[in-house]
Rosetta silent file (secondary structure, phi, psi, omega in degrees, C-alpha in Angstrom):
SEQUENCE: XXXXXXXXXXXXXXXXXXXXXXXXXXXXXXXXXXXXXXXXXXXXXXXXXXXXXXXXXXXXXXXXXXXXXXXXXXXXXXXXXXXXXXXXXXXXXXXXXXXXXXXXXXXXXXXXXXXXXXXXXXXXXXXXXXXXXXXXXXXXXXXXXXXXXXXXXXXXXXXXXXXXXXXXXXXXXXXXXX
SCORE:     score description
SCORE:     0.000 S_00000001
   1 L     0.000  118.089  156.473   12.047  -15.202   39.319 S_00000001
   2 L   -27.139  159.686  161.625   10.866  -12.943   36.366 S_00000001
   3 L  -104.520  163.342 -172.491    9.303  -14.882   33.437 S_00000001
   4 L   -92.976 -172.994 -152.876   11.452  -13.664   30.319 S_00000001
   5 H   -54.555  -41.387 -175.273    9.816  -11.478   27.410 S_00000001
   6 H   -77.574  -19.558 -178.267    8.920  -14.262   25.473 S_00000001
   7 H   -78.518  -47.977 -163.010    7.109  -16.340   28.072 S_00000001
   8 H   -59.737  -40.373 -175.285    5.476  -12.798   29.085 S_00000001
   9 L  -130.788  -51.253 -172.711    4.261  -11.551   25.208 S_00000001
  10 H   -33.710  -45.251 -164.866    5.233  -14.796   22.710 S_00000001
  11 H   -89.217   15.043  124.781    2.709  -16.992   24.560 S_00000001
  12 H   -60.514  -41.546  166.703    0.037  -14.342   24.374 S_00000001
  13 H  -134.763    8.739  175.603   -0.093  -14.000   20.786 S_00000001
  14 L    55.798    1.763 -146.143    1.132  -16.623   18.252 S_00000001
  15 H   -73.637  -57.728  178.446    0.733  -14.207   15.407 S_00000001
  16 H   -41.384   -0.263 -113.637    4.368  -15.713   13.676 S_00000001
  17 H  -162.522  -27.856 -119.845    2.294  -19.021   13.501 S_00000001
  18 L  -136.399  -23.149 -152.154   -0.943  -18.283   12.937 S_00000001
  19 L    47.126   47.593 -169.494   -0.574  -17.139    9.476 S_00000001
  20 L  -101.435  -29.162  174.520   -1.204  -13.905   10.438 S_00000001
  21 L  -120.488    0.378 -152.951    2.243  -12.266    9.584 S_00000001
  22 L  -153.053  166.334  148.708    3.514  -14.266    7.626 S_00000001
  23 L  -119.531   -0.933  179.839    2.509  -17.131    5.011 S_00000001
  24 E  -157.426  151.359  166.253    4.889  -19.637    4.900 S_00000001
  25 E  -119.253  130.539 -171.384    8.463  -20.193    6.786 S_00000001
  26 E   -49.019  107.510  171.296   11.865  -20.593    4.732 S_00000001
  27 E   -98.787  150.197 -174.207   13.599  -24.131    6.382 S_00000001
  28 L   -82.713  -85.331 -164.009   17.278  -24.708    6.200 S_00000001
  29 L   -54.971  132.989 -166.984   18.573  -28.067    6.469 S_00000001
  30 H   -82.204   -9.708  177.836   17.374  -31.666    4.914 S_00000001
  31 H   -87.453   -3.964 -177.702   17.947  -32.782    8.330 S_00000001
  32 H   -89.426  -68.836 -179.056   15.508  -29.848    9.770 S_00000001
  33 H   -37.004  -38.050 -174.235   12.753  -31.069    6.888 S_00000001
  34 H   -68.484  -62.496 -169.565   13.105  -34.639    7.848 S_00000001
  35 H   -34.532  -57.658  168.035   12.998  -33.836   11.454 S_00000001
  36 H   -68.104  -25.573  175.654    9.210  -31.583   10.889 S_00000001
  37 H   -55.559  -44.521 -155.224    8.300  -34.344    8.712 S_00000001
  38 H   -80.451  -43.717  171.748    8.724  -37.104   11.354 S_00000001
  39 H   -47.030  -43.466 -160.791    6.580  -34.365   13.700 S_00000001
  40 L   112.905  -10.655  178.565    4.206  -34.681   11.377 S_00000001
  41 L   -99.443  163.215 -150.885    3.928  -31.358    9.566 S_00000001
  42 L  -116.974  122.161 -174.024    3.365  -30.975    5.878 S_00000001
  43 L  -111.852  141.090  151.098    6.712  -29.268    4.344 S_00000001
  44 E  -107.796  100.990  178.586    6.546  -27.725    0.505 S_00000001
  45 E   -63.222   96.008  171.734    9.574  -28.698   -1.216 S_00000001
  46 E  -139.349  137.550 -176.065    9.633  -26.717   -4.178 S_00000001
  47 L   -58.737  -37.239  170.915   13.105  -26.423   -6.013 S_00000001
  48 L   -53.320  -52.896 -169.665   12.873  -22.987   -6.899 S_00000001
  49 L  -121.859    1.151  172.615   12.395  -21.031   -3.425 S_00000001
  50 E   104.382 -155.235  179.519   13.466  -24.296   -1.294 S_00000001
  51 E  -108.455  162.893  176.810   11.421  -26.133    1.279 S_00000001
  52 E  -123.666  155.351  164.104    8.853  -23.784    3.292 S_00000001
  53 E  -116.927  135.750  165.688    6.625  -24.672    5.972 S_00000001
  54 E   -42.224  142.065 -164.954    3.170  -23.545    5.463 S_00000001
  55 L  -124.178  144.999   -2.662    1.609  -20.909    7.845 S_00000001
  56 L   -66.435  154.702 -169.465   -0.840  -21.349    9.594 S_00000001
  57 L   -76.938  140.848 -173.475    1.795  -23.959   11.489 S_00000001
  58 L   -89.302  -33.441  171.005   -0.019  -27.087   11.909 S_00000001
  59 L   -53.876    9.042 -169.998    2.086  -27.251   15.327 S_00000001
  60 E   -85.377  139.667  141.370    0.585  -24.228   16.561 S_00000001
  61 L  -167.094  124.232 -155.640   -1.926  -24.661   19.326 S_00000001
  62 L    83.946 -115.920 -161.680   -3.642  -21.778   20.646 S_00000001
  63 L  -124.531   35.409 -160.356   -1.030  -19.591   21.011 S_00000001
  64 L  -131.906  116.996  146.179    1.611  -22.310   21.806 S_00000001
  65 E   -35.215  128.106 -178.230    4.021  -24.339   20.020 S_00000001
  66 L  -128.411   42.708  101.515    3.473  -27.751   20.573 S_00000001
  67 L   -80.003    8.534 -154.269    7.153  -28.489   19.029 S_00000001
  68 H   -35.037  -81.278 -142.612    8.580  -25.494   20.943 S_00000001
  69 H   -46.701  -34.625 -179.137   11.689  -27.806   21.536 S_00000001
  70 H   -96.874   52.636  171.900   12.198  -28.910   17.932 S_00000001
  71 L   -62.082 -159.808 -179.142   11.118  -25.725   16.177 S_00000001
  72 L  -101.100  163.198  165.337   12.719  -24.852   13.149 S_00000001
  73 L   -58.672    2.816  179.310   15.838  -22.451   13.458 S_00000001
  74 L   -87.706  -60.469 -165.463   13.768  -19.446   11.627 S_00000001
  75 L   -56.814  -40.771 -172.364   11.032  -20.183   14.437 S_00000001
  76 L   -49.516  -45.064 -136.134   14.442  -20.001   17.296 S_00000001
  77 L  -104.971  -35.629 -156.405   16.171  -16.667   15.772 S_00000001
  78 L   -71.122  169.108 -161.114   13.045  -14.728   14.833 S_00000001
  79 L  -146.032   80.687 -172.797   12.064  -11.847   17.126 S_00000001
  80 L   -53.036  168.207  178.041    8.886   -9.368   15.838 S_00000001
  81 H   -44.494  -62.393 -162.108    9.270   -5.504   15.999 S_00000001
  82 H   -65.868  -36.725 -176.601    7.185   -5.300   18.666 S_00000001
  83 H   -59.695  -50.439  177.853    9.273   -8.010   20.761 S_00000001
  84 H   -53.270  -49.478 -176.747   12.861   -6.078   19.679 S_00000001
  85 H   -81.505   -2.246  174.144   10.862   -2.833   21.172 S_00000001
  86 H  -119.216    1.484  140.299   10.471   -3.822   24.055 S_00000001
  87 H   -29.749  -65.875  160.015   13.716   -5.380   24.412 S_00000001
  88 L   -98.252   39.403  162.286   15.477   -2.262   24.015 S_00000001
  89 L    61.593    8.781  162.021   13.175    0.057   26.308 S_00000001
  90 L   -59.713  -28.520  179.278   11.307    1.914   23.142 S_00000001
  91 L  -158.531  163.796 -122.353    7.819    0.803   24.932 S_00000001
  92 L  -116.846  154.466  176.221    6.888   -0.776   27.677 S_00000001
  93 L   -52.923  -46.110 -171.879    5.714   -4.686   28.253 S_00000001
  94 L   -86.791  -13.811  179.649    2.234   -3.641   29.181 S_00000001
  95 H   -64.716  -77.283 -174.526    1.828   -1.077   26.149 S_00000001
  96 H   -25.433  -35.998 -176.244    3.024   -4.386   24.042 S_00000001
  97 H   -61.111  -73.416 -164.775    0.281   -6.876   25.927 S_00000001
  98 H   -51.694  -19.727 -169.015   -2.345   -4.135   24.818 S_00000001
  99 H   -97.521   -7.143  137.402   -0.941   -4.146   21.140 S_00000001
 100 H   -27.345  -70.193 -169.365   -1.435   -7.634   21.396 S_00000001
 101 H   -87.588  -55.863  167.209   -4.713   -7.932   22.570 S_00000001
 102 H   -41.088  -58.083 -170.555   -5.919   -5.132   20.452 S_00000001
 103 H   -57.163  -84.936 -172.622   -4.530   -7.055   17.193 S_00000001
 104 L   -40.632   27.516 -158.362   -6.035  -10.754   18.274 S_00000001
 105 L  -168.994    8.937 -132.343   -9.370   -8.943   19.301 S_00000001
 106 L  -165.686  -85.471 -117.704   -8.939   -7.142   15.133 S_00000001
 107 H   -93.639  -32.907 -175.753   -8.055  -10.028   13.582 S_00000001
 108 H   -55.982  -13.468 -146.222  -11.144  -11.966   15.052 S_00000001
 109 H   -97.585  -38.213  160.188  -13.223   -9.354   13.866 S_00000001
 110 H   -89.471  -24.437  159.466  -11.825  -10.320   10.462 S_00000001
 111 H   -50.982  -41.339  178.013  -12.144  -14.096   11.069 S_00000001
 112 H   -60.108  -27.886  174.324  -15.846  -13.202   11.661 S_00000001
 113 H  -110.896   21.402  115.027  -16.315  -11.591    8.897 S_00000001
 114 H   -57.550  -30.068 -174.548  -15.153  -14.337    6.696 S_00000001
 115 H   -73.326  -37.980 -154.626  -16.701  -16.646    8.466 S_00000001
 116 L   -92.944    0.096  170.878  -20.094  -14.460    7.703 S_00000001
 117 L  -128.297   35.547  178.637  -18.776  -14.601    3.694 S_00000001
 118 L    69.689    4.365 -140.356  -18.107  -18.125    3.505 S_00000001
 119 L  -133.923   37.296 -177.583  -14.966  -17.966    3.121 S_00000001
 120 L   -96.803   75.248  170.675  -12.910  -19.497    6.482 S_00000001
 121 L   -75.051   72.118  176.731  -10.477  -21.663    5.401 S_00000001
 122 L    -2.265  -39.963 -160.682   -7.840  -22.534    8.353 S_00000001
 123 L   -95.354    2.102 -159.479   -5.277  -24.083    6.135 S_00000001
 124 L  -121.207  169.344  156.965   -4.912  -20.913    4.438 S_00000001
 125 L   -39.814  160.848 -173.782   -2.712  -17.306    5.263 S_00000001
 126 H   -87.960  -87.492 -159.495   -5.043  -14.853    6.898 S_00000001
 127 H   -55.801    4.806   82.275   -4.135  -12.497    3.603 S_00000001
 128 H    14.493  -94.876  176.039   -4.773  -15.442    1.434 S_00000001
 129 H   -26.896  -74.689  170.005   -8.317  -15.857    3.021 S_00000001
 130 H   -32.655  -73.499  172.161   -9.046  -12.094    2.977 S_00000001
 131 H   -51.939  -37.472 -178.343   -8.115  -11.568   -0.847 S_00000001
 132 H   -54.089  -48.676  179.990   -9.987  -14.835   -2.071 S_00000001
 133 H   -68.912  -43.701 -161.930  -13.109  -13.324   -0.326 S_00000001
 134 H   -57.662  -41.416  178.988  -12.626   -9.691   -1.422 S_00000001
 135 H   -55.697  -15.800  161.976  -12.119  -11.384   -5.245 S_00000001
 136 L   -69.523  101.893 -177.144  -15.737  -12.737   -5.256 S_00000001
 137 L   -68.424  134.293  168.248  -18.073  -10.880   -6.978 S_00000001
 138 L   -41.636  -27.842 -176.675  -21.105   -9.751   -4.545 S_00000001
 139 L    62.601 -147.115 -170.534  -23.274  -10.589   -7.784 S_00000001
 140 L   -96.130   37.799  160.027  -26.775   -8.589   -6.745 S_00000001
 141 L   -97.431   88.013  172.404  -26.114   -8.781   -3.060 S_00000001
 142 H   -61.065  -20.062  152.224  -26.049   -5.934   -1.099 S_00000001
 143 H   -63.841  -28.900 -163.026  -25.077   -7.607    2.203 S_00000001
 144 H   -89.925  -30.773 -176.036  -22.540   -9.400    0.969 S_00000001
 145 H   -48.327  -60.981 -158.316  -21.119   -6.041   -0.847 S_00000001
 146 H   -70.950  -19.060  172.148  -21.478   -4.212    2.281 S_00000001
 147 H   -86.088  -26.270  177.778  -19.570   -7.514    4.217 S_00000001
 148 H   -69.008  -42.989 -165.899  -16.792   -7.297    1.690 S_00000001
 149 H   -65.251  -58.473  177.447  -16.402   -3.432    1.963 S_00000001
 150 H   -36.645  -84.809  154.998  -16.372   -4.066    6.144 S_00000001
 151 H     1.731  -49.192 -162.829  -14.059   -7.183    5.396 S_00000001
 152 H   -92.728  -47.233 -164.860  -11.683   -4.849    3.210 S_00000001
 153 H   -72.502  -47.169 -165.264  -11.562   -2.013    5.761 S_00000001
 154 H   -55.963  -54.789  177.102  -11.251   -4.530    8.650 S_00000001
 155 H   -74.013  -15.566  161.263   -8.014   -6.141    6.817 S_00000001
 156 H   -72.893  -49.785 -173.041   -6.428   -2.909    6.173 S_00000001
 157 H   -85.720   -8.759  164.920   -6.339   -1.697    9.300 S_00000001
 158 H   -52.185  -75.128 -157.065   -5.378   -5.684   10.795 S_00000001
 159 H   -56.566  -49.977  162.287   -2.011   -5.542    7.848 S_00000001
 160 H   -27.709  -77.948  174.307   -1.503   -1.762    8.932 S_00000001
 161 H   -45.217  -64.773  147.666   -1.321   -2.715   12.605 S_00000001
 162 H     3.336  -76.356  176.034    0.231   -5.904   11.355 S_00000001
 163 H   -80.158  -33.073  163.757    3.293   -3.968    9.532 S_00000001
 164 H   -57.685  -63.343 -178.527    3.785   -1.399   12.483 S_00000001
 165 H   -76.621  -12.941 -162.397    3.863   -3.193   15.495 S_00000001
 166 H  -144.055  -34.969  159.581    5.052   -6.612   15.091 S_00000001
 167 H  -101.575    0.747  149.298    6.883   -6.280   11.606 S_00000001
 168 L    90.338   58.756  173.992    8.675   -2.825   12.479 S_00000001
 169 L  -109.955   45.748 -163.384    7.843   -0.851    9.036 S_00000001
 170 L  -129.107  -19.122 -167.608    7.392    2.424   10.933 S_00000001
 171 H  -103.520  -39.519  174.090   11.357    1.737   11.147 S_00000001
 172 H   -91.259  -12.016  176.724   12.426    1.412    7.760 S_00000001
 173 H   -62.605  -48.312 -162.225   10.183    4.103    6.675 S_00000001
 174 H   -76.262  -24.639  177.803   11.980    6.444    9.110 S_00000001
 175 H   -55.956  -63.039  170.020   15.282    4.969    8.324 S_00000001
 176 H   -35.989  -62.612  158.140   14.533    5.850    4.413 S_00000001
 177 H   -35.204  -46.939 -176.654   14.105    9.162    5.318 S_00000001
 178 L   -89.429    0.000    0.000   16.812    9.902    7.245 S_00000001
């Protein structure tokens, strides 16, 4: 027996989760809030945009849901770019694995270099984390200047990758065009 797509690329990279794509996810139901509450995860109820759950997902671990069964109905229906392409035969499983592994093996490279500007909070969106460091003045530091400008180029080409491959804006771009 095959394993399907998602045991094959989902469980490889966690990125919806991770607060890597995304920073917070929209929940429907008060019986879906109670239900993550009871789990154990910390929902923000705010009247205005609803309740969300904060990304990174505290249920995330590693690259695994460790609520798979109760996720939320967002977490059930959603499907990245990259997942959708290779669903319908635009690219191949193992090109996806590599876009994968290139991205996680990127994005460390900006955890590191957060890490190396003080500035690793867990609790927070990866683009959170990023701007908060870049917004710090260097003062009369020329290391840290030169770790922010690495830091800035390192997250541009992360959200870049980020918005091609896994949120599919190489697709609405072309769509606009045509």
């Amino acid at each position: 027996m095959n394993p399907s797509l998602t045991d094959t690329l989902c469980t490889r990279c966690g990125l919806c989760c991770d607060g890597s794509l995304f920073a917070d996810v929209e929940l429907g139901s008060r019986a879906e809030i109670t239900r993550l509450e009871v789990l154990g995860l910390v929902i923000d109820d705010d009247d205005a945009s609803g309740a969300l759950l904060p990304q990174p997902c505290r249920a995330l671990d590693g690259t695994l849901c460790s609520i798979y069964a109760h996720r939320p109905k967002c977490c059930r229906t959603f499907e990245c770019g990259l997942l959708k392409d290779v669903r319908r035969g635009a690219v191949s499983v193992e090109w996806a694995g590599e876009q994968i592994t290139q991205t996680l093996h990127e994005i460390a490279g900006v955890h590191d270099l957060l890490a190396q500007l003080g500035r690793e909070s867990a609790r927070l969106p990866l683009k959170e984390r990023c701007a908060e460091a870049l917004a710090r003045s260097p003062g009369a530091d020329p290391r840290r200047k030169r770790k922010q400008e690495e830091l800035e180029a390192a997250w541009s080409a992360v959200e870049s990758q980020i918005g091609t491959v896994f949120l599919g804006h190489r697709v609405k771009r072309a769509e606009k065009r045509g």
